[in-house]
N, C-alpha and C positions, 0 to 999 in steps of 0.2 A: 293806540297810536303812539303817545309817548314812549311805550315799553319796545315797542319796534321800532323807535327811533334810537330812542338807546342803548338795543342789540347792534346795530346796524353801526354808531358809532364808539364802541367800544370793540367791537372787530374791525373796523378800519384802524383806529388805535394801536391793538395787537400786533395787525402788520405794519405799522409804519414802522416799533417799536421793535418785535422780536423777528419781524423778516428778514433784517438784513443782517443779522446776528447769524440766525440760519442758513445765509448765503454765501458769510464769511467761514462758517465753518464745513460746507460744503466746500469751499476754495483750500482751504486748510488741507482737507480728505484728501484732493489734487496734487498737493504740493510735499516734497520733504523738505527736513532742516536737516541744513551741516552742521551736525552738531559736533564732531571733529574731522582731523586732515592727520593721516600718519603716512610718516614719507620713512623710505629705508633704502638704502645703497649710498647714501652723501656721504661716504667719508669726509670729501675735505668741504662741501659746497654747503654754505648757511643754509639753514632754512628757510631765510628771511628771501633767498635769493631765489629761491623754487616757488614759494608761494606768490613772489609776484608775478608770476607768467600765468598762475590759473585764473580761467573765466569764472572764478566763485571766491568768497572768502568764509571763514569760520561764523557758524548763524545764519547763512542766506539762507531765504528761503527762495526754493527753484520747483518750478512746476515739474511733476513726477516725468513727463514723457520731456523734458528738455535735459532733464541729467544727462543720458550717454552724450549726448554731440557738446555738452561744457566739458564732458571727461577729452572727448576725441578734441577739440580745439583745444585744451589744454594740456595734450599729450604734443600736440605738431608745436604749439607754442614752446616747450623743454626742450623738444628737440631742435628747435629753429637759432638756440643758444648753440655756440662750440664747449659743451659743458658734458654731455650726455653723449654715451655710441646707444642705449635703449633706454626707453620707458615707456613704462605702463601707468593706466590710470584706472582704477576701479571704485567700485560700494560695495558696502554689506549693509543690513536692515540692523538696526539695536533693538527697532520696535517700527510700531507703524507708521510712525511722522518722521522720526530719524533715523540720519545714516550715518557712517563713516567715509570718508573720502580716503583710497589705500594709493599712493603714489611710491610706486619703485621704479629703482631707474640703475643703472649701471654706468657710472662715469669716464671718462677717456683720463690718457695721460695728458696731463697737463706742462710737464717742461719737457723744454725740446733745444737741445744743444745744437745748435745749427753751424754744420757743414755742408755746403754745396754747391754746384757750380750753378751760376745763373746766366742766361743769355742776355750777349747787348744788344737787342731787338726790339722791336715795338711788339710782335709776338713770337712765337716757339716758330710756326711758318717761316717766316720771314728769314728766322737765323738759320733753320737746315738751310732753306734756298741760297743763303750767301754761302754753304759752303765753307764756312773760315771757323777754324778753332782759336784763330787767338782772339776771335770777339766774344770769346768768356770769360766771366769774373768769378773768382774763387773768394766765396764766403764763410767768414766764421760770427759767430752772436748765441744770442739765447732769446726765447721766448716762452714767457711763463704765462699760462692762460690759467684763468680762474686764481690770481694772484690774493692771497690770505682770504679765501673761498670767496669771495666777492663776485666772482666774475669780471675781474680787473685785468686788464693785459699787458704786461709788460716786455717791452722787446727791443732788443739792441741785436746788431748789426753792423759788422765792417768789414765790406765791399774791396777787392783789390782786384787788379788783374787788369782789365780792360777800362773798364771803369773803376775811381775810387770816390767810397762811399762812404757816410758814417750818419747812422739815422740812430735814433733813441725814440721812442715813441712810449706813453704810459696813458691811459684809456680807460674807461669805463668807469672813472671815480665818481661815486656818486655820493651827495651829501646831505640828504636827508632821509629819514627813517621811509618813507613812502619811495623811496627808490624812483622820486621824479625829474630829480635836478640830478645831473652829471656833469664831468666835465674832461677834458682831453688834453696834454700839448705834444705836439709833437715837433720834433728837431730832425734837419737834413744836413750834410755838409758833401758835395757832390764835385770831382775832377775829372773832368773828360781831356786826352788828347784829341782823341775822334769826336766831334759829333756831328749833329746832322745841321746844315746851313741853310738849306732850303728845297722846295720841288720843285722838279725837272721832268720833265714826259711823267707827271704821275706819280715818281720814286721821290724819294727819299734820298737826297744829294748829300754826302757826308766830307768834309774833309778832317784828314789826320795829321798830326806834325808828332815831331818827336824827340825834340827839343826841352817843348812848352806844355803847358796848359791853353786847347782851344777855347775850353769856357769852363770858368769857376763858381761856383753857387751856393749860396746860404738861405736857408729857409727855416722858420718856426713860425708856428701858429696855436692858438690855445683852442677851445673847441668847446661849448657849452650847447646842452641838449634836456629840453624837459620833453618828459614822457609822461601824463599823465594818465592817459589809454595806454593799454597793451598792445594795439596796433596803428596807432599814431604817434609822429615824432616830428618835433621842430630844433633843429638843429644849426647854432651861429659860429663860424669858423672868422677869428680875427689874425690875420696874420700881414711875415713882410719877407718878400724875395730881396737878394740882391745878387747880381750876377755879372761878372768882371768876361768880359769878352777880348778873342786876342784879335792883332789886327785881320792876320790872315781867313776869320771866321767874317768878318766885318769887308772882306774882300772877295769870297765869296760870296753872299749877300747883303748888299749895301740897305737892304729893305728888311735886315736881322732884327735891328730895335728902330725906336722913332728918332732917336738921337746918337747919333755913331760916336760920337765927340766926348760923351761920357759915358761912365758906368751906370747900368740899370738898377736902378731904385725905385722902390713903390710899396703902398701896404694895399691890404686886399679883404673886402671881408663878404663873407659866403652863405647866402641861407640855404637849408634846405629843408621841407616836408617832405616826409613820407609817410603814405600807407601803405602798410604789409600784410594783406591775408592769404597770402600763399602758404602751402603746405609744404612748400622746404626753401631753406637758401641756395641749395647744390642742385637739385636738380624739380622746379616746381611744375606740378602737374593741376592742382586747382586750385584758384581764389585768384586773387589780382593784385598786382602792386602800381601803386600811384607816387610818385616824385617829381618835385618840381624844387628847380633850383637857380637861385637869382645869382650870379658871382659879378661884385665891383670888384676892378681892378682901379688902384690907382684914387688919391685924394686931396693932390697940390702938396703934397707935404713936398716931395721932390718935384719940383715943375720942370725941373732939365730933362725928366727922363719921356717929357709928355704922354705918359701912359695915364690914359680916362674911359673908361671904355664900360658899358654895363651890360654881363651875359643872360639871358633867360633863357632855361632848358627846360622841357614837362615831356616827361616819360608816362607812360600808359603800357602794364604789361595785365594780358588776360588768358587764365588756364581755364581749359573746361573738359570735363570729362566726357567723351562721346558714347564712352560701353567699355564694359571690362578691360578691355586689350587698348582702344583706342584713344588719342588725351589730343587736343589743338592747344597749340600755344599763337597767341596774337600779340604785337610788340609797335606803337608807335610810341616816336621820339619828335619833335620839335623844335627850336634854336634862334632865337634871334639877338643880336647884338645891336645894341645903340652905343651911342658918342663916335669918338673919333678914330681913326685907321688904329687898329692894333698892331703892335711888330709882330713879326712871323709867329715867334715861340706862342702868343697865345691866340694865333687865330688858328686855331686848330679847328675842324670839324670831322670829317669820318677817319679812320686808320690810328685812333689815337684810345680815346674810354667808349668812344661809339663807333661801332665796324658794322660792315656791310659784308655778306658771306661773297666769296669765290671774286675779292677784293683784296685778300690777304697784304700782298706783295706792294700795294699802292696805299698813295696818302692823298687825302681830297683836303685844303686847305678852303675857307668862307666862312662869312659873317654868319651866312643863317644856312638851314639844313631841316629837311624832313629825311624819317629815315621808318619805315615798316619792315615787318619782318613777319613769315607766316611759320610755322611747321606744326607738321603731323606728323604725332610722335605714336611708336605700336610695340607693346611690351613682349619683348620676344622668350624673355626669361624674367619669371619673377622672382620678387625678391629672396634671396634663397640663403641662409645662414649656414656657415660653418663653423662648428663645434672642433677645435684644436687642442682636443684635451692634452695634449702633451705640453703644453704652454700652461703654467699654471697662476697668471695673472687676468684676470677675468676684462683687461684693461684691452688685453691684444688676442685674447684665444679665441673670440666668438667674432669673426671677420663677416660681411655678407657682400656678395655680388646681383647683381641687377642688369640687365641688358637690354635697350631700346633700338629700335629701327627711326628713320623716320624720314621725312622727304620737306622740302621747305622752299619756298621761296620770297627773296626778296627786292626789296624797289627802294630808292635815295634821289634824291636831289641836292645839291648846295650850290647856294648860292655866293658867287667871288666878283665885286667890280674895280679888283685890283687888274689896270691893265698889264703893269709888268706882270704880274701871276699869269693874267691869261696868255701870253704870249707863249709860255714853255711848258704850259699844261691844257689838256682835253676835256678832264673827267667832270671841272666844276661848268656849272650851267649848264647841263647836258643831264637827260635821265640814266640812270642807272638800276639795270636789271639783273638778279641772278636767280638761281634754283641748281639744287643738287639733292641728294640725300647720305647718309650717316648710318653710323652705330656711334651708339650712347654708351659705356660701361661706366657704375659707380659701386664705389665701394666706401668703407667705413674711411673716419675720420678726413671723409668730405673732399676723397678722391673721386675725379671725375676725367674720363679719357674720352676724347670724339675723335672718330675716325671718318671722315668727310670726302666727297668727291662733287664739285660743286661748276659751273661753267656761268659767264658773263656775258652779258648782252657781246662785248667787244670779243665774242667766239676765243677767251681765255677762259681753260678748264686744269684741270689741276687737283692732288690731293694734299687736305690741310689737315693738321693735326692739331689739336687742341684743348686747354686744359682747364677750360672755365665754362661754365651757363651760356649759349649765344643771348639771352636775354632771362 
């Protein structure tokens, strides 16, 4: 009996002892090591700056069947940078636990001597519809992207013509080795004859002189952001407007600022989070993006100018893929404002950074606003690369095109209990409905053209042209 006792407990022993040794290296069997990362195509972009967009570092161990989808999210993660027109991400075995990680990529031009005409519009729509060529401004500046391979952006800017402008903006500085602390300033110096005074049946009321300056403006703000995830960001924006108004803008709408009697003055500081697991910036088709953003205006420093007002905005954008050909995109937005009356300039709601389709031509001003958005997107040509061997910079000779269908519609509300507002406008506290459909064309360096024919609850239809993501 003792001797079968003490079989019994020197094999429990055993296993307490060498089981899970054997279960670690069964787990082991499962998994590879990164034992390197070789990346080739960077001419000018660190290394330090590609490595941190991958879902691995050098030594991880990652279970054998999860490598392709860390190689695939960290192929859409380089591309989701303005750094890359391709990349690739692969292995090779060295042995049976380890791999190599092979990252190539093909980078874009990064400086850009800017000449261009730009519209004075709230968008491309809007300015065909007026019909008038002298509401364009002829620009000249530079912008260098991927500045001393960082991924830094440097960009200057000056605006003439209809408008005069003078912006400087420097970006993506980031000051520690982990690439988690960033920082940003950016500078505005803005002269309108024309601008816009207030709404009227829906539009967009402008008055011009030509004289004077109708409204003068100064802007800068600094801009700090940790990233410590790859697809999380919190980001604090401090800044301070000031803006010299003429009488005759102040006689058009006496409801312009809170205080007519002097110049607006006020500082402003801006949070926002985001999450970003979408598979592109230009044009996404699966994963979702979450943003939400708090904006104070306004903090007694100047109390003449009575500006106190507190914004919160929460975005919800969802892709998903239905079958090869087929992709839904889903988009709610949300807004409410607390403290006191805001002047005109900042009670903005749709027609402005949040639009409602086969709305183009109008502006919906209120405190608060919901805003959904539907479409169904269907890939009528895929992505289809062109080889331009006669071009022998590999920067511009390998262009590709892409072309989508897609049908959409959407729904708004905002809320206004400005009764002067309501008196010369419809659209707020009333629902708003549209639906149309499109062609989608994109192409490299994160051109995107929509070609739209869309109608409104208020039996207005119309074709809009367009040069950005509707969400």
């Amino acid at each position: 009996m003792y001797k079968f006792i003490k079989n019994i407990f020197t094999t429990f022993l055993f296993v307490i002892i060498f089981g899970p040794v054997g279960y670690a290296q069964k787990l082991s069997s499962d998994s590879l090591i990164i034992s390197s990362i070789r990346i080739s195509g960077n001419t000018k972009t660190k290394d330090f700056v590609i490595l941190r967009e991958l879902t691995f570092r050098k030594n991880d161990k990652i279970p054998a069947d999860e490598l392709p989808e860390r190689l695939k999210e960290s192929k859409t993660n380089l591309l989701k940078t303005p750094l890359f027109n391709f990349a690739e991400a692969d292995f090779r075995y060295l042995d049976s636990l380890n791999v190599e990680v092979i990252i190539n990529l093909t980078e874009r031009w990064y400086f850009w001597p800017q000449a261009a005409l730009y519209y004075a519009d709230r968008n491309f729509s809007n300015w065909l519809n007026n019909r008038d060529l002298s509401r364009t401004d002829l620009g000249l500046g530079l912008i260098k992207y991927n500045f001393r391979g960082r991924n830094e952006k440097l960009s200057f800017y000056s605006i003439f013509g209809y408008d005069e402008e003078l912006i400087l903006n420097y970006e993506h500085v980031y000051f520690d080795k982990k690439r988690q602390h960033s920082g940003a300033v950016f500078l505005k110096q803005l002269k309108r004859k024309e601008t816009a005074c207030m709404i009227e049946n829906d539009y967009v009321k402008r008055i011009k002189l030509t004289d004077e300056y109708a409204l003068k403006s100064y802007n800068f703000s600094f801009k700090y952001q940790y990233r410590k995830q790859i697809y999380n960001s919190h980001s604090v924006y401090l800044g301070y407007e000031h803006r010299s108004l003429s009488d005759s803008l102040l006689t058009c709408n006496s409801y312009y600022t809170t205080n007519p009697t002097v110049p607006v003055n006020y500082f402003f500081i801006k949070y926002i989070f985001l999450n970003d697991k979408r598979d592109s910036r230009i044009f996404p088709l699966k994963g979702h993006q979450i943003k939400i953003t708090a904006l104070k205006n306004g903090f007694f420093i100047f109390p003449e100018s009575n500006i106190n007002s507190l914004k919160i905005k929460a975005e919800f954008s969802k892709y998903t893929k239905l079958s090869s050909k087929f992709y839904l995109g889903n988009h709610f937005t949300v807004q409410k404002t607390l403290g006191q009356r805001n002047p005109f300039f900042l009670n903005t709601a749709l027609g402005y950074t949040s639009n409602i389709r086969a709305y183009e031509y109008n502006a919906v001003n209120g405190t608060d606003f919901i805003l959904i958005k539907n479409t169904l997107n269907f890939e009528l040509l895929p992505k289809k690369i062109i080889h331009l061997n006669f071009i022998p910079w590999n920067r511009f000779n390998t262009p590709f095109i892409q072309i989508f269908a897609d049908i959409f519609t959407d729904f708004a509300y905002v809320k206004n209990d400005d009764v002067f507002y309501n008196q010369n406008n419809t659209l707020a506290n009333t629902p708003l409905f549209s639906a149309g459909l499109g062609i989608n064309i994109l192409t490299y360096y994160d051109w995107l053209i929509r070609f739209e024919y869309s109608v409104n609850i208020q039996k207005n239809a119309g074709f809009y042209l367009h040069f950005e993501v509707p969400f």
